[in-house]
C-alpha positions in Angstrom: 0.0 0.0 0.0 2.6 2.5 0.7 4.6 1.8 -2.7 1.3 2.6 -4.1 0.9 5.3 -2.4 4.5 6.7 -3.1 3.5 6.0 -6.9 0.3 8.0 -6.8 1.9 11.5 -5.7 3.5 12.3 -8.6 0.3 12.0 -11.1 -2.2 13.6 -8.6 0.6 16.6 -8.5 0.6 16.8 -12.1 -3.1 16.9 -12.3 -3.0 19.4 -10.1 -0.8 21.9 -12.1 -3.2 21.1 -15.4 -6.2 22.5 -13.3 -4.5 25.8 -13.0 -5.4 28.5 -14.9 -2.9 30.3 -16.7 -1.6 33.5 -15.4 -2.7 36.4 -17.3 0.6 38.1 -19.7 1.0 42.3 -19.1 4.2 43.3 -21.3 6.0 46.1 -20.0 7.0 47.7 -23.3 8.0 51.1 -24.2 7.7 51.0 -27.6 4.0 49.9 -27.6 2.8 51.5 -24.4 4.7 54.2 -22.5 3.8 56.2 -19.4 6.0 59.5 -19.0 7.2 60.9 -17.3 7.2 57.6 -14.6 7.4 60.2 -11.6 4.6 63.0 -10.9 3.2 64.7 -7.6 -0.5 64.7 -7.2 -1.0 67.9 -9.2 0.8 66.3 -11.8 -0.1 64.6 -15.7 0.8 62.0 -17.7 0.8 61.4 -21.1 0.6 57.7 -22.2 2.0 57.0 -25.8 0.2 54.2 -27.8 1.9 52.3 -30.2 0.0 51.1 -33.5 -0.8 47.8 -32.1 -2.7 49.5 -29.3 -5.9 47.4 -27.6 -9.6 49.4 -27.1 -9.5 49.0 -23.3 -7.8 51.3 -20.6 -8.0 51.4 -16.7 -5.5 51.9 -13.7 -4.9 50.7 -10.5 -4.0 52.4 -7.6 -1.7 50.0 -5.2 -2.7 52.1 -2.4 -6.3 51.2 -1.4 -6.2 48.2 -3.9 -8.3 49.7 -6.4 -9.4 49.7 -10.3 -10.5 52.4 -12.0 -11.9 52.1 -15.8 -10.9 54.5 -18.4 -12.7 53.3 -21.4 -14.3 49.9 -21.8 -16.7 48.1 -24.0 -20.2 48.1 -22.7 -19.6 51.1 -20.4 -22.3 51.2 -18.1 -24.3 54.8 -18.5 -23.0 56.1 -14.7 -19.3 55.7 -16.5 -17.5 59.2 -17.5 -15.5 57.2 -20.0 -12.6 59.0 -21.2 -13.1 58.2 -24.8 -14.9 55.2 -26.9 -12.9 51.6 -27.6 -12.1 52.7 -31.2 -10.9 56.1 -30.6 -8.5 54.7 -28.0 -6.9 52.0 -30.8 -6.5 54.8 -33.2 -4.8 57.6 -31.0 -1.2 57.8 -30.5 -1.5 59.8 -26.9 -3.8 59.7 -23.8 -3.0 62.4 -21.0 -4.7 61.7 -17.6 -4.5 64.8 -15.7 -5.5 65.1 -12.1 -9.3 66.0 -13.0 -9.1 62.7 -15.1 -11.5 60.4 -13.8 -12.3 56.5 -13.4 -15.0 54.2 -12.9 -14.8 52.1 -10.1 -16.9 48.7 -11.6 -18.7 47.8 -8.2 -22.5 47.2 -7.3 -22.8 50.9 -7.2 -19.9 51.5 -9.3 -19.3 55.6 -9.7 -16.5 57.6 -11.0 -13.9 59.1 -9.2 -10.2 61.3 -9.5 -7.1 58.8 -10.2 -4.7 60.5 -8.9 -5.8 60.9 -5.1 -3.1 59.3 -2.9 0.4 58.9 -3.3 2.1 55.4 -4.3 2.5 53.4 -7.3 -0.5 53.0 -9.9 -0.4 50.9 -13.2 -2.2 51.6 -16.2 -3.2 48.4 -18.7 -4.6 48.6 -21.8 -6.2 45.1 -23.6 -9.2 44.3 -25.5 -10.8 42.8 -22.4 -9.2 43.5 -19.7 -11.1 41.7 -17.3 -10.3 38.9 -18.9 -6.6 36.4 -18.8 -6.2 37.7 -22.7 -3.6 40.0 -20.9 -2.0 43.2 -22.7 0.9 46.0 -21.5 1.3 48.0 -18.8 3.5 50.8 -17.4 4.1 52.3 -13.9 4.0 55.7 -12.9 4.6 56.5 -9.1 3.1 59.8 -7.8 4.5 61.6 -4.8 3.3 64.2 -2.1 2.5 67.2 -3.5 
């Protein structure tokens, strides 16, 4: 029983790495998506350089308070103050979130609010679906005390 047992631990720990989803790709790549500058204060702005093979979905995440805030999305719900529609995001070359820029935060009672409200490190993605594993690029800005 025990050399049986001792035979059976390898195949139920390879069934349980095939059960795993795959982790979702971001590329960090400045030739396809670039936030600059990578340092502002909380009065600050950033201007985020698309390449040409941009996706049509934008949001950011503030590592402070662990929270996602929508840019522009498919399907935006009506509440959303979307900074611009899916297909004008894949054919600009430059977004600039300033500190009025807002986000939507996708809860039950989702509404939008300012980005740039605390200081610490935020990440902005961009994908077709970014609630989704299909993945995309990212880039990292930090903002400071004013």
């Amino acid at each position: 029983m025990r050399l049986f047992l001792l035979l059976l631990i390898p195949f139920v720990s390879v069934a349980s790495q095939e059960t795993e989803a795959p982790e979702t790709v971001w590329v960090e790549s400045p030739k396809h998506f670039n936030c600059a500058p990578s340092e502002i204060t909380l009065k600050g702005s950033i201007s985020i350089s698309l390449g040409e093979n941009s996706f049509e979905e934008l949001a950011i995440f503030r590592e402070s308070d662990s929270t996602w805030l929508f840019l522009v999305v498919g399907s935006a719900p009506n509440e959303m103050n979307s900074l611009m529609s899916p297909s004008e995001l894949k054919s600009t070359n430059v977004v600039r979130l300033n500190p009025e820029t807002t986000g939507f935060r996708w809860e039950a009672n989702g509404y939008n609010e300012k980005i740039f409200t605390a200081p610490g490190k935020y990440t902005v993605y961009n994908s077709d679906i970014l609630e989704s594993d299909v993945g995309g690029y990212k880039c990292g800005i930090v903002v400071i005390g004013n």
